[in-house]
Residue frames relative to the residue before (quaternion, step in Angstrom):
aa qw qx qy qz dx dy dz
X 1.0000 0.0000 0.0000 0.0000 0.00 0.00 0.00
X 0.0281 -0.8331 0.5227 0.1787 3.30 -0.79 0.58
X 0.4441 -0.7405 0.5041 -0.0178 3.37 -0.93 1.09
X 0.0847 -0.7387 0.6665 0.0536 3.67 -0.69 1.20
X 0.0635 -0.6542 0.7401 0.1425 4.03 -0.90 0.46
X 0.0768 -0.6434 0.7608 0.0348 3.67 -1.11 0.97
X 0.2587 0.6216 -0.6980 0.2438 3.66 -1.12 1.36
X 0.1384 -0.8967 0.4204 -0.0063 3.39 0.60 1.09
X 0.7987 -0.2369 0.1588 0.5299 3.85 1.14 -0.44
X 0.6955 -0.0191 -0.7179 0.0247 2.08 -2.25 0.87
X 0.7809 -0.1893 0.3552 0.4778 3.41 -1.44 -0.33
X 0.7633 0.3327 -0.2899 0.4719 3.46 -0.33 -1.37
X 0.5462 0.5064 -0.4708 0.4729 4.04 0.88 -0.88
X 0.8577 0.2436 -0.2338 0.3877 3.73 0.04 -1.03
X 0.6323 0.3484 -0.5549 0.4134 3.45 0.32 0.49
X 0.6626 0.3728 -0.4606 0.4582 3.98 0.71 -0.08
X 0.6045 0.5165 -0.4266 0.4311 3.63 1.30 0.89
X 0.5743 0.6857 -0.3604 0.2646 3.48 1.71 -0.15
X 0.4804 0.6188 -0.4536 0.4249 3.60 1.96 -0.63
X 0.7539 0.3911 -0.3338 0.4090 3.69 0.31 -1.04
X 0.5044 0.5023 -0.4923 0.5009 3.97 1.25 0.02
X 0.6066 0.5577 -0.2820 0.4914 3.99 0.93 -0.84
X 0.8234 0.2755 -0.2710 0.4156 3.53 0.77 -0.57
X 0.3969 0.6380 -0.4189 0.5098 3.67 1.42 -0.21
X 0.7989 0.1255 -0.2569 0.5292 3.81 0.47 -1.02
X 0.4951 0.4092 -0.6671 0.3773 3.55 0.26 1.02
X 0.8579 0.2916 -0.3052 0.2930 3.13 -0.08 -0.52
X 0.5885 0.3559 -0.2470 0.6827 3.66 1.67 -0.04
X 0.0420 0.8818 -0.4689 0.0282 3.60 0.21 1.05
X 0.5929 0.5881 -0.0845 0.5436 3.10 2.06 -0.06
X 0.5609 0.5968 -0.1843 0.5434 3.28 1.92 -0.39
X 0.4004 -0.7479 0.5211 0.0940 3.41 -0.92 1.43
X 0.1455 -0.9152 0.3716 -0.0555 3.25 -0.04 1.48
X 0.2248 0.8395 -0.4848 -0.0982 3.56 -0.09 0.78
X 0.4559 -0.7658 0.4120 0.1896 3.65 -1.50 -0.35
X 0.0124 0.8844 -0.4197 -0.2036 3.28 0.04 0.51
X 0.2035 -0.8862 0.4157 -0.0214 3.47 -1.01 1.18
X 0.2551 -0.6061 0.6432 0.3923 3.72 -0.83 -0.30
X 0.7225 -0.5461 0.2908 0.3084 2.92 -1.93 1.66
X 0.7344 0.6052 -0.0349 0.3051 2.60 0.79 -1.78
X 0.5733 0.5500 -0.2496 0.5537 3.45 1.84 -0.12
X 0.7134 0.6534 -0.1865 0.1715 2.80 0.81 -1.99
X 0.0890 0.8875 -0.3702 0.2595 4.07 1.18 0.15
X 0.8413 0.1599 -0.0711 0.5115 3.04 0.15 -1.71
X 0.6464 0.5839 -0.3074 0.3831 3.58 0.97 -0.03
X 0.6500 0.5965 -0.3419 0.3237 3.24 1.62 -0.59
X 0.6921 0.3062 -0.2792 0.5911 3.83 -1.11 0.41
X 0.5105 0.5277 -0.5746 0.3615 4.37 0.45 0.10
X 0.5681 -0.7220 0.3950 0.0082 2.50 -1.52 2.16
X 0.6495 0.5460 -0.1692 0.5013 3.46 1.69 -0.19
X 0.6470 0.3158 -0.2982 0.6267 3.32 1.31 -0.14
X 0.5709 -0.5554 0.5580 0.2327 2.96 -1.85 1.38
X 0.9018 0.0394 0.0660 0.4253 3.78 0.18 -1.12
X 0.1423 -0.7406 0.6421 0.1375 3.46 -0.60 0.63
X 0.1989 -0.7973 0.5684 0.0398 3.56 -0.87 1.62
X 0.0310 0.8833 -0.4520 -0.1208 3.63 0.00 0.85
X 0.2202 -0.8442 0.4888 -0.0008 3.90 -0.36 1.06
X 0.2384 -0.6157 0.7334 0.1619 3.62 -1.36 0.27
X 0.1091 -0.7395 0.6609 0.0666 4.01 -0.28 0.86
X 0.5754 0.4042 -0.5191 0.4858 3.95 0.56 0.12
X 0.8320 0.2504 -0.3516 0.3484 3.26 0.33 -0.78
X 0.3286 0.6767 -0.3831 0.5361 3.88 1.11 0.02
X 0.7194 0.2306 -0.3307 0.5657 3.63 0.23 -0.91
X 0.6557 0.4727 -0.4308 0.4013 3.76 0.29 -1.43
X 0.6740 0.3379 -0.4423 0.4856 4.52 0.21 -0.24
X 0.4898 0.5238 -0.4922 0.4935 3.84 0.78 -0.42
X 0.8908 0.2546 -0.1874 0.3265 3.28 -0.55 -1.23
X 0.6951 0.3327 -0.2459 0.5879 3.94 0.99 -0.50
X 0.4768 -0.6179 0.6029 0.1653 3.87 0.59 -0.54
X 0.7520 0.3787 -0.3753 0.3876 3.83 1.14 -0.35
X 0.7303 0.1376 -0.3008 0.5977 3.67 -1.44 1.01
X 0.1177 0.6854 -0.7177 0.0354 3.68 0.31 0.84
X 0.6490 0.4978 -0.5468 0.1792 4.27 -0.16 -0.35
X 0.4723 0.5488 -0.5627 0.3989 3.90 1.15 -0.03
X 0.6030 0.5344 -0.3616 0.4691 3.75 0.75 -1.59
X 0.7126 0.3924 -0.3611 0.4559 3.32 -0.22 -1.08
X 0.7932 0.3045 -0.4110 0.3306 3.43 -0.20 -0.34
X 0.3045 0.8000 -0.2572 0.4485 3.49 1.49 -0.22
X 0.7186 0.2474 0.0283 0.6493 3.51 0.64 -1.86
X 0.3576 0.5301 -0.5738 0.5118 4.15 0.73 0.17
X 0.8030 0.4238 -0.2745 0.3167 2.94 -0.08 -1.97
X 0.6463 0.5349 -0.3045 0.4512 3.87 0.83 -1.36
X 0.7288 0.3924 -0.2872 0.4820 3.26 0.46 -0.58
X 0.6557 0.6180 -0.4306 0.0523 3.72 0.60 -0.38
X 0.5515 0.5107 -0.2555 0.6081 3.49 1.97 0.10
X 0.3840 -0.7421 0.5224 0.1700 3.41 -0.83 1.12
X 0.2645 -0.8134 0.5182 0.0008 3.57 1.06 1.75
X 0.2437 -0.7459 0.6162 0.0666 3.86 -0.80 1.02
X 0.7716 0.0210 0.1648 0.6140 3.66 0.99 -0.36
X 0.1648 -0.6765 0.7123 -0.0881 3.74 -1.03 1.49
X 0.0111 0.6856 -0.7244 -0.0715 3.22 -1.02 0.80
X 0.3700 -0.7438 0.5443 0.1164 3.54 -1.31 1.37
X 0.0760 -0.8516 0.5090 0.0998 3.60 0.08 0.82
X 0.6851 0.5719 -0.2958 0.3406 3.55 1.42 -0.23
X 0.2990 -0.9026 0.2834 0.1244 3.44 1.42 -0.63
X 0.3594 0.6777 -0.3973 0.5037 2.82 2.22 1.14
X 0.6243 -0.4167 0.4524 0.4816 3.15 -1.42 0.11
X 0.7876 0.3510 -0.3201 0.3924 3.70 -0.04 -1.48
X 0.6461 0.5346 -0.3937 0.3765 4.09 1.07 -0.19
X 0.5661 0.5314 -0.3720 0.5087 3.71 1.47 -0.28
X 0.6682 0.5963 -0.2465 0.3704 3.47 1.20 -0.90
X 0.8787 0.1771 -0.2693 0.3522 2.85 1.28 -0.74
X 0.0006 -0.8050 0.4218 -0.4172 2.90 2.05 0.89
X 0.8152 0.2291 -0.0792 0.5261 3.93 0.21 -1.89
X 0.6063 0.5008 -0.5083 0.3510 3.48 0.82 0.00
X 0.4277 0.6992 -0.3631 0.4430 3.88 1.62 -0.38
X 0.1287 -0.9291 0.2766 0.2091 3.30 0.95 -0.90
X 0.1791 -0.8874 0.3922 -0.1630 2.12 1.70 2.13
X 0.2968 -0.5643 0.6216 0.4551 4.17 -0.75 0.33
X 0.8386 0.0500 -0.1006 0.5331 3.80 0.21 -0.50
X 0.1252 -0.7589 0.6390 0.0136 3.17 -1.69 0.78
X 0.1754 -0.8047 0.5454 0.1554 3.61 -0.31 2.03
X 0.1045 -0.7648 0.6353 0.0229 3.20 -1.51 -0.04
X 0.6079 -0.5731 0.5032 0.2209 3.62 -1.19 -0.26
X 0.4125 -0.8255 0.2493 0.2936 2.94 -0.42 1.11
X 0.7033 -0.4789 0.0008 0.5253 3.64 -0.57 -0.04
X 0.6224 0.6008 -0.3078 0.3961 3.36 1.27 -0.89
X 0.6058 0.4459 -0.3332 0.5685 3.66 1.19 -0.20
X 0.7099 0.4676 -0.4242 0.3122 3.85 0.37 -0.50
X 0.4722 -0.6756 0.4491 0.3448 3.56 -1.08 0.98
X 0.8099 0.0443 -0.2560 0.5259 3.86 1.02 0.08
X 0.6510 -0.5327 0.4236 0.3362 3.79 -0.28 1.38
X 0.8938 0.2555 -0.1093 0.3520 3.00 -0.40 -1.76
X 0.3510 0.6529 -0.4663 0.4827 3.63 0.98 0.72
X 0.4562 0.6529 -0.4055 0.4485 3.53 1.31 -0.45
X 0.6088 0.5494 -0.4102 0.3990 3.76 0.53 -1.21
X 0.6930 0.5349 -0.2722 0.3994 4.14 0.74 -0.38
X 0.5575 0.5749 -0.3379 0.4945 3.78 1.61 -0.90
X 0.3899 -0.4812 0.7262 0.2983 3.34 -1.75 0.80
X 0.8883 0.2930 0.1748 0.3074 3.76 0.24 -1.14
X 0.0456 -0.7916 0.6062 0.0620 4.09 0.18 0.56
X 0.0485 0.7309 -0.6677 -0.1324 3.20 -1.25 0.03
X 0.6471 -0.6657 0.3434 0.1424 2.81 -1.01 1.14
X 0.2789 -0.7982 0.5282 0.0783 3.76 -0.56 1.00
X 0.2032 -0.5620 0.7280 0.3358 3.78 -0.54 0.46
X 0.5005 -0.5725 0.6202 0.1927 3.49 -1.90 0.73
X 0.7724 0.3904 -0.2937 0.4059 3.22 -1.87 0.56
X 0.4460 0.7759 -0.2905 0.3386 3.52 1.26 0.20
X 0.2935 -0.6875 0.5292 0.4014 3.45 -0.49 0.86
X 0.6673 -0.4652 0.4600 0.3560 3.91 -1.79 0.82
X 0.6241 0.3986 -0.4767 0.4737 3.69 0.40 -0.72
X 0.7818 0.4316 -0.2212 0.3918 4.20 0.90 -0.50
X 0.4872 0.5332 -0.4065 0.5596 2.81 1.43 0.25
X 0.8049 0.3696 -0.2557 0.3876 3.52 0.52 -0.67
X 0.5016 0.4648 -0.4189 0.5974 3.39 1.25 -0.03
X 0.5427 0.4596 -0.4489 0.5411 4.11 0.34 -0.62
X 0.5954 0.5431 -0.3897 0.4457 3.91 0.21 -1.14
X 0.8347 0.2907 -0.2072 0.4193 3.73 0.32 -1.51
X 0.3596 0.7349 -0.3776 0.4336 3.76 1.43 0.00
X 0.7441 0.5072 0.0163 0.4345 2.73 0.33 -1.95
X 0.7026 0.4375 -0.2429 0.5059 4.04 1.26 -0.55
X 0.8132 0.3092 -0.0547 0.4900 3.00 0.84 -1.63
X 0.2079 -0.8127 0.4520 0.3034 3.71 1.40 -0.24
X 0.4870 0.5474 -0.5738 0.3661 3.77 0.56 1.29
X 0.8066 -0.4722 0.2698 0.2315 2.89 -1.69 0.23
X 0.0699 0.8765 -0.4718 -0.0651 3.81 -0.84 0.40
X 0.6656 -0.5610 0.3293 0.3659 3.51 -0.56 0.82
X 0.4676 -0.7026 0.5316 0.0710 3.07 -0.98 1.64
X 0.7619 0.3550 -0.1068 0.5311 4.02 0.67 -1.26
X 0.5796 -0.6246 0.4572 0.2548 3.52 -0.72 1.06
X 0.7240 0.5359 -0.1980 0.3866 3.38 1.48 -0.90
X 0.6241 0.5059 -0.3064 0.5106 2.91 2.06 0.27
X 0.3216 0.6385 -0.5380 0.4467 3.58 1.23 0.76
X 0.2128 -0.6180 0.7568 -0.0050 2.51 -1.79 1.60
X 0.0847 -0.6609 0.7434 0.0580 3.40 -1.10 0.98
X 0.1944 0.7714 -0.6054 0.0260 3.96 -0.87 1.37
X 0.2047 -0.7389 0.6083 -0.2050 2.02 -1.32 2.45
X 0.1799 -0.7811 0.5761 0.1600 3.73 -0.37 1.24
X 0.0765 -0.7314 0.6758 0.0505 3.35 -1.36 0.93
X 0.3425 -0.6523 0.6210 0.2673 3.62 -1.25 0.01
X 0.6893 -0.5945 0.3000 0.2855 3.40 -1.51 0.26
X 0.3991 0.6931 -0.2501 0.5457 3.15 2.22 -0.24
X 0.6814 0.6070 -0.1674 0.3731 3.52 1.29 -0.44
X 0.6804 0.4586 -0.0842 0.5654 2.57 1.91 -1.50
X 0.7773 0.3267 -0.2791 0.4596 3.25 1.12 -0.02
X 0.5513 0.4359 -0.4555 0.5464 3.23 1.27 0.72
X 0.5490 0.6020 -0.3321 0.4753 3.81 1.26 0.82
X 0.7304 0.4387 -0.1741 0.4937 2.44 1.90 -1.15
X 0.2129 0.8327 -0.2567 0.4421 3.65 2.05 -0.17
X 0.8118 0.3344 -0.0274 0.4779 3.09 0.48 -2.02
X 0.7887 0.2199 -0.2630 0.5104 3.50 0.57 -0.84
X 0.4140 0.6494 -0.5980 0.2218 3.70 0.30 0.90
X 0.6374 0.4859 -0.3986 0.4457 3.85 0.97 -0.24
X 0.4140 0.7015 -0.3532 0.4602 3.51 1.69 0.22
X 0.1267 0.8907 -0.3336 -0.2817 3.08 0.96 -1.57
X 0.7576 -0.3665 -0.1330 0.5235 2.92 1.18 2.03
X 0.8277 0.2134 -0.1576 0.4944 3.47 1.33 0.19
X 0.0362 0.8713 -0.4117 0.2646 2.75 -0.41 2.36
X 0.4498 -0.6548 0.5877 0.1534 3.33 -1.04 0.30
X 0.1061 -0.7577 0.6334 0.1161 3.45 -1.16 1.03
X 0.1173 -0.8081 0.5718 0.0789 3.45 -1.45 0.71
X 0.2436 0.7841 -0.5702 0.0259 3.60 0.20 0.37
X 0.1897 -0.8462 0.4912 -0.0822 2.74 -0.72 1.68
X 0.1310 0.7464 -0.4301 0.4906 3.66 1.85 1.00
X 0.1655 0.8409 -0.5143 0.0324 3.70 -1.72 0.26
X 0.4489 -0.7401 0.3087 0.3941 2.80 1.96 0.12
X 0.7023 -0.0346 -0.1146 0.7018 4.04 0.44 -1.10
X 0.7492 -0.4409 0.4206 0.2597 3.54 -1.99 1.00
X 0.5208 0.6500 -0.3244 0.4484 4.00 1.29 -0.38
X 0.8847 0.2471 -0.1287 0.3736 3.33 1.10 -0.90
X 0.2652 0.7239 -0.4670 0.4331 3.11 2.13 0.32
X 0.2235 -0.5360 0.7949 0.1759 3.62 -1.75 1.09
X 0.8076 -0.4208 0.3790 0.1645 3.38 -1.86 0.20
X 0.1894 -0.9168 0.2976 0.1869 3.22 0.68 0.70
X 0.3596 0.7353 -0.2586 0.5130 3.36 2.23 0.58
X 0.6573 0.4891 0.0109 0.5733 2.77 1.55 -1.79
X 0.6547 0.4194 -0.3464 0.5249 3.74 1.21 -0.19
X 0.6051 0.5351 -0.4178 0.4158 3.67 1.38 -0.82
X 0.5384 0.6917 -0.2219 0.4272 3.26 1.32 -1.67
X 0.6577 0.4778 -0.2694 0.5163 3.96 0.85 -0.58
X 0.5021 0.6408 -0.4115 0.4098 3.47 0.99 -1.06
X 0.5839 0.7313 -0.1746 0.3061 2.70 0.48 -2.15
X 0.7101 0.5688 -0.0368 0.4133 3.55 0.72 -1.68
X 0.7569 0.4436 -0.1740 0.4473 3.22 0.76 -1.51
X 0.6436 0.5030 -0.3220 0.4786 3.12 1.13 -0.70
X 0.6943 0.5995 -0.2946 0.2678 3.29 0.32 -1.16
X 0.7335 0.5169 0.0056 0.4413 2.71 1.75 -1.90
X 0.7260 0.0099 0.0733 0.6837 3.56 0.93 -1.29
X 0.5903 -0.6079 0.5179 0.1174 3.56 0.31 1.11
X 0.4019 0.5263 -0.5724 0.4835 3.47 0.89 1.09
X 0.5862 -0.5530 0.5894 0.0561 2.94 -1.79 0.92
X 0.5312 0.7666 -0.3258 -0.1550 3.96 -0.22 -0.53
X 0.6436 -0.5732 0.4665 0.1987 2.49 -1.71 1.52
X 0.4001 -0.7266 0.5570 0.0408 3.80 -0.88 1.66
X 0.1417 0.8638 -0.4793 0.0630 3.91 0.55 0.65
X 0.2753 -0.8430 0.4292 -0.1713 3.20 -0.83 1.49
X 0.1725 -0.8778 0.4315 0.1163 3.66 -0.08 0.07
X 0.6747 -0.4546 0.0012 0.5815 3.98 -0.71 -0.03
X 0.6026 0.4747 -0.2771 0.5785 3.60 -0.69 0.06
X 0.7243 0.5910 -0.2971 0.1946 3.37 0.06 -0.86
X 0.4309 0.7901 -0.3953 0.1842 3.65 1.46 -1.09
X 0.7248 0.5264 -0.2404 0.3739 3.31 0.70 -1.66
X 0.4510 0.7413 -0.2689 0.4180 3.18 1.32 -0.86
X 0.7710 0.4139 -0.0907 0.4754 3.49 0.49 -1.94
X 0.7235 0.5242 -0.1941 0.4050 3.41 1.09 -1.00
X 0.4181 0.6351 -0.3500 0.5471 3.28 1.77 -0.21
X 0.6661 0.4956 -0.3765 0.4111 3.73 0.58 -1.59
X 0.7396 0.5558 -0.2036 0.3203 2.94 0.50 -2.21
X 0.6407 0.3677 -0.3660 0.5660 4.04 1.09 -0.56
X 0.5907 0.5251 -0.3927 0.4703 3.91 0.57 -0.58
X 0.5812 0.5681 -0.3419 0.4718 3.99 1.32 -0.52
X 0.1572 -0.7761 0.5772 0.1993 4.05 0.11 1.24
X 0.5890 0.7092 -0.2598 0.2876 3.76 1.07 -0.72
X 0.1937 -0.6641 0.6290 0.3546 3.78 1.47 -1.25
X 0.6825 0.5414 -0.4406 0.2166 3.42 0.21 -0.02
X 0.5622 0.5062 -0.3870 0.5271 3.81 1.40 0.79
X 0.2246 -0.8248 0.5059 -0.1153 3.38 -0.95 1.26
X 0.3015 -0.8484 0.4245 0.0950 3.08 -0.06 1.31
X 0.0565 0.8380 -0.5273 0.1285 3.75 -0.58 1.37
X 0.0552 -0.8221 0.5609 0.0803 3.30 -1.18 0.98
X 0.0507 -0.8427 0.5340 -0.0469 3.88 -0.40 0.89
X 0.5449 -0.5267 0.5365 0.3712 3.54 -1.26 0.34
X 0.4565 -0.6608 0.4111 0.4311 3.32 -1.10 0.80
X 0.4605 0.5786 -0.5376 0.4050 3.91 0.14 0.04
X 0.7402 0.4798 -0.1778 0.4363 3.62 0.99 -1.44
X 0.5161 0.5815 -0.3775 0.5030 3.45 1.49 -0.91
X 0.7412 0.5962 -0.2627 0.1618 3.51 1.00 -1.46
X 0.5172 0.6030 -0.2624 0.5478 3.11 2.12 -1.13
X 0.6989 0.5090 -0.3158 0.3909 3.68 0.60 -0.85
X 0.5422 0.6864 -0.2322 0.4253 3.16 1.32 -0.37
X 0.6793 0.4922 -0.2277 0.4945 3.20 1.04 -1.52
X 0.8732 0.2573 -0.2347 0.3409 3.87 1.05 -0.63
X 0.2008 0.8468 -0.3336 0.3623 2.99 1.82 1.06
X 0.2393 -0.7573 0.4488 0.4097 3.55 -0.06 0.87
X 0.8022 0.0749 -0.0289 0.5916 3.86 1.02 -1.11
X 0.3261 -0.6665 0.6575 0.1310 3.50 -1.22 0.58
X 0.1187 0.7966 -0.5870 -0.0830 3.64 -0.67 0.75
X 0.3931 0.6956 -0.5893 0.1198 4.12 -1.02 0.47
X 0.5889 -0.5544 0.4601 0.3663 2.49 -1.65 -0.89
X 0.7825 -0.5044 0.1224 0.3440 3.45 -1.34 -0.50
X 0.4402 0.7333 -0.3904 0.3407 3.04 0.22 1.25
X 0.7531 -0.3607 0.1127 0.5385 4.09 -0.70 1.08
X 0.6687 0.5739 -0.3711 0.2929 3.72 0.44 -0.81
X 0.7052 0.4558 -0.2014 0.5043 3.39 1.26 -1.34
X 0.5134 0.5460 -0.4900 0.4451 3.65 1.25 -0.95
X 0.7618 0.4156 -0.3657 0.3365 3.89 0.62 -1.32
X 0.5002 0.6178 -0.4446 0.4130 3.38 0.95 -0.68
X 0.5014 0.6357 -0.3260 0.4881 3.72 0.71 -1.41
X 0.7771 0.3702 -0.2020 0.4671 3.86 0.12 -1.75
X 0.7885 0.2751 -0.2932 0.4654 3.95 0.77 -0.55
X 0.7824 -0.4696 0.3711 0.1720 3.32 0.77 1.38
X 0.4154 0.5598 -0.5511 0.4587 4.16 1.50 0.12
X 0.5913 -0.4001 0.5998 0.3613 3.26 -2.25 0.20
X 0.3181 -0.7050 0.6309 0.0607 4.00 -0.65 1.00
X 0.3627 0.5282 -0.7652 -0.0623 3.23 -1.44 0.38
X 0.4566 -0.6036 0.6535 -0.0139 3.16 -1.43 1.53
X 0.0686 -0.5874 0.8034 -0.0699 3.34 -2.00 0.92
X 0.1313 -0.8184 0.5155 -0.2173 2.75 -0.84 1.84
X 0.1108 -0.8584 0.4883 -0.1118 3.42 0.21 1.16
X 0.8168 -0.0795 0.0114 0.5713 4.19 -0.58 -0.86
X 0.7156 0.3436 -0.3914 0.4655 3.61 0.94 -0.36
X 0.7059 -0.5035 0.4646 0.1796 3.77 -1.76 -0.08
X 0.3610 -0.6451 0.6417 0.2046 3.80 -0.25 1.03
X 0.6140 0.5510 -0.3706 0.4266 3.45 -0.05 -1.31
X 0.7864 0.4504 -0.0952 0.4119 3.41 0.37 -1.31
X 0.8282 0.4570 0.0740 0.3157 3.26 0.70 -1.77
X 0.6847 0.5386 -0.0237 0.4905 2.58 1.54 -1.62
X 0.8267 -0.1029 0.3929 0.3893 3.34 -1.65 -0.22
X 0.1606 0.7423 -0.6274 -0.1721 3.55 -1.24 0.50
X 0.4262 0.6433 -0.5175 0.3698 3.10 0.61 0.86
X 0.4387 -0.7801 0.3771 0.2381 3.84 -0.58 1.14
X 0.5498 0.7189 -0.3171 0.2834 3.48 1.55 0.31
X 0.5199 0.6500 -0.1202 0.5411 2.77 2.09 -1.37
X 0.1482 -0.7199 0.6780 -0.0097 3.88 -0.57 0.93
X 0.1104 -0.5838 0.8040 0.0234 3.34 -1.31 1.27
X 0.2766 -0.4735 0.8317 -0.0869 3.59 -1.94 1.03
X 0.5478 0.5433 -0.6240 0.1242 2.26 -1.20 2.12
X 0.6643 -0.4256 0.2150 0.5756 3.82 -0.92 0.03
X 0.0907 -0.7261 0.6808 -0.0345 3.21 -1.43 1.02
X 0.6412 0.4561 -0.3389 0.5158 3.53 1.73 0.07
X 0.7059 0.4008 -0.4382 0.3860 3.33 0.39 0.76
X 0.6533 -0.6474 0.2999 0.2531 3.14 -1.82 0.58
X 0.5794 0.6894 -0.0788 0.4276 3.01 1.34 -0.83
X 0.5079 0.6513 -0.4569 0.3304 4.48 1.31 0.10
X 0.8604 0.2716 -0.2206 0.3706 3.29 0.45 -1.21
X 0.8042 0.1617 -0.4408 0.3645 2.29 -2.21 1.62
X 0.2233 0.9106 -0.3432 0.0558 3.30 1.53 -0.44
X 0.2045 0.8401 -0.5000 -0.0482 3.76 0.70 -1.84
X 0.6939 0.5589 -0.4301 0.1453 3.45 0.21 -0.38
X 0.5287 -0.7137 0.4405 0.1308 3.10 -1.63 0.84
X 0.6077 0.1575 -0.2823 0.7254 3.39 1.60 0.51
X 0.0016 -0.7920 0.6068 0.0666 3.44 -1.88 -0.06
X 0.2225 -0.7530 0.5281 0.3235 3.70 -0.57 -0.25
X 0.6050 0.3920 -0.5560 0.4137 3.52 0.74 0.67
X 0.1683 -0.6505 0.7183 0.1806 3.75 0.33 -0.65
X 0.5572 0.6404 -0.5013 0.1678 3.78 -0.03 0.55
X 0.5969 0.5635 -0.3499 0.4514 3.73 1.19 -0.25
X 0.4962 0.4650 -0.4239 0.5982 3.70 1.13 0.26
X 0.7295 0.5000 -0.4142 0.2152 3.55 0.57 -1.10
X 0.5443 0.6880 -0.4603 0.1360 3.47 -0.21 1.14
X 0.8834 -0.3903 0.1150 0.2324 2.94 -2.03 1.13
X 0.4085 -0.6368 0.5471 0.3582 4.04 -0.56 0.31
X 0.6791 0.5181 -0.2554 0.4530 3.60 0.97 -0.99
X 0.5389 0.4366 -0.3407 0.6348 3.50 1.50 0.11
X 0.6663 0.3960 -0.3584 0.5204 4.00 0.25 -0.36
X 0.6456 0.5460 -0.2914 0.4475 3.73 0.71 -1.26
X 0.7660 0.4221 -0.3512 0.3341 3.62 0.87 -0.60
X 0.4273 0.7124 -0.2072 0.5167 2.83 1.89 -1.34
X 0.6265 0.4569 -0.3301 0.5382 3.93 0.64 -0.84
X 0.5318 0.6960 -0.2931 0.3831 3.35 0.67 -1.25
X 0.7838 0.4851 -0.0613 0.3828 3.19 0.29 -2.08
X 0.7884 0.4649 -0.0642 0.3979 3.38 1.19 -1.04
X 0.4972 0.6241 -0.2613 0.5431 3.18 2.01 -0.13
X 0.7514 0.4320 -0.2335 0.4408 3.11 0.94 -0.99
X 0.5789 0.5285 -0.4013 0.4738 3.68 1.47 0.02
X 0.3297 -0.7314 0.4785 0.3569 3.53 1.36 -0.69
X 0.7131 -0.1929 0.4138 0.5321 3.62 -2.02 -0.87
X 0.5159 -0.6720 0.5302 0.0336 3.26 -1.37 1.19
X 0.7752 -0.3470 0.1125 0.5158 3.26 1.44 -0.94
X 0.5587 -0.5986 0.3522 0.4533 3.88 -0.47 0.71
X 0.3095 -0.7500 0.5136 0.2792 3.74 -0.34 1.02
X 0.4093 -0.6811 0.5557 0.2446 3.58 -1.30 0.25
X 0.4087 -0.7721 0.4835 0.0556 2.83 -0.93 2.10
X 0.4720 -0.5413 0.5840 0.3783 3.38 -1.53 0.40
């Protein structure tokens, strides 16, 4: 059988899509598996020992030769490539218009999907051979494993502790993880204090101010890790840190991932770092602001997300501006305990190495 997965971006989208890539080749161990991705995504997927093909696209420029016709030879090659397996079935894990499209442009015979009340754009439906129905309220890593259930009619892990997140790394990784966390000397703290829209940013006073904490408190070290754009960001914590004991660090995400795995705690928000942290198995505490732990977050019941439950103003929220700024606003002495709480439960579970 061959098998297209269309999850095309972001980070956090494709690692809470890697359990249902883990269970497709368990139970189809014989099934040519490919992926289709944006370039610009496509990182954590590259060199994985479990996928048959790794399909890397440019969907701006794909649509922009579809719809104008100009510089068609990038597109065209683009669709060669999609088209070069005679794909029996696409399963759309993203639920966009341009991921259903290019789902049928693969020329999958069938093309599953979510139904309508579960897809992030309805009218993306008009591409599916097939919906399948989603029970609501579902964390995303369960939604997409229900999705592949529901296509391929095989089995999928029942216990959060049975997510497999496979990520292939190289030894070039592990020692650029190891690089970073030597001024640690093996016991550290992550901060990534990044979020992508300004809604989900914590105080970057209030991240230095933690440092501060860890050290004092549990003799952790932590390494401030930061991504493009991000520097000023880290350097804000790391001066807001009165202690010296926060260290500003940038890695590839493959390299972020290895650092992860020997991290005693991982603290942010929502955004690709924490999803990986989540996938290598660190102790998590999450800050949750316009988007949904439940959803977003961790499913594992060890990990402890810390946020506002006294206000009117969380659910369904999403937005990427606001005039209250007030669901970020929260205490260090609330994260510091939460850190507290989560140390003492340890590593949740031995992540699964490439």
């Amino acid at each position: 059988m061959r098998i297209l997965i269309v999850k095309l971006g972001s980070i956090g989208d494709i690692v809470h899509t890697l359990p249902s890539l883990a269970a497709i080749r368990k139970a189809l161990p014989d099934a040519e598996i490919s992926w289709v991705v944006e370039q610009r995504a496509a990182e954590i997927l590259r060199d994985n020992p479990i996928l048959d093909r790794l399909i890397e696209v440019d969907t701006k420029a794909l649509r922009r030769g579809l719809v104008s016709g100009e510089t068609l030879r990038a597109p065209r090659q683009q669709l060669r490539q999609l088209r070069a397996s005679a794909f029996e079935l696409a399963l759309d894990f993203q639920g966009l218009l341009k991921s259903a499209l290019i789902a049928r442009l693969s020329g999958a015979r069938r093309v599953f999907g979510f139904s309508s009340n579960s897809l992030r754009e309805p009218a993306s439906r008009i591409f599916l051979s097939q919906s399948i129905s989603i029970s609501e309220n579902l964390h995303v890593i369960r939604k997409n494993l229900a999705l592949a259930q529901g296509a391929l009619k095989i089995s999928i892990p029942a216990s959060a502790d049975d997510f497999e997140f496979p990520i292939a790394t190289s030894p070039a990784h592990e020692a650029e993880a190891r690089a970073a966390a030597l001024p640690a000397g093996g016991s550290y703290a992550i901060l990534n204090p990044g979020g992508g829209w300004p809604t989900k940013l914590w105080d970057a006073g209030r991240f230095g101010r933690l440092a501060d904490e860890l050290w004092s408190q549990h003799r952790l070290l932590s390494l401030v890790t930061y991504g493009p754009g991000e520097n000023g960001l880290a350097e804000a914590v790391v001066q807001a840190s009165s202690s010296g004991k926060a260290l500003a660090v940038s890695l590839s995400l493959k390299g972020f991932y290895e650092l992860a795995k020997r991290a005693r705690i991982y603290v942010g928000g929502d955004t690709g770092p924490t999803h990986l942290a989540v996938a290598a198995g660190t102790p998590v505490v999450g800050l949750f602001g316009p988007t949904e732990w439940w959803r977003n977050g961790s499913p594992r019941a060890a990990d402890i997300c810390v946020e506002r439950l006294d206000i009117d103003c969380r659910e369904n929220c999403h937005r990427r501006s606001c005039n209250k700024w007030i669901c970020m606003d929260i205490e260090v002495s609330r994260v510091l305990e939460a850190v507290g709480t989560r140390l003492k439960v340890g590593q949740a579970f031995a992540p699964v190495r490439g």
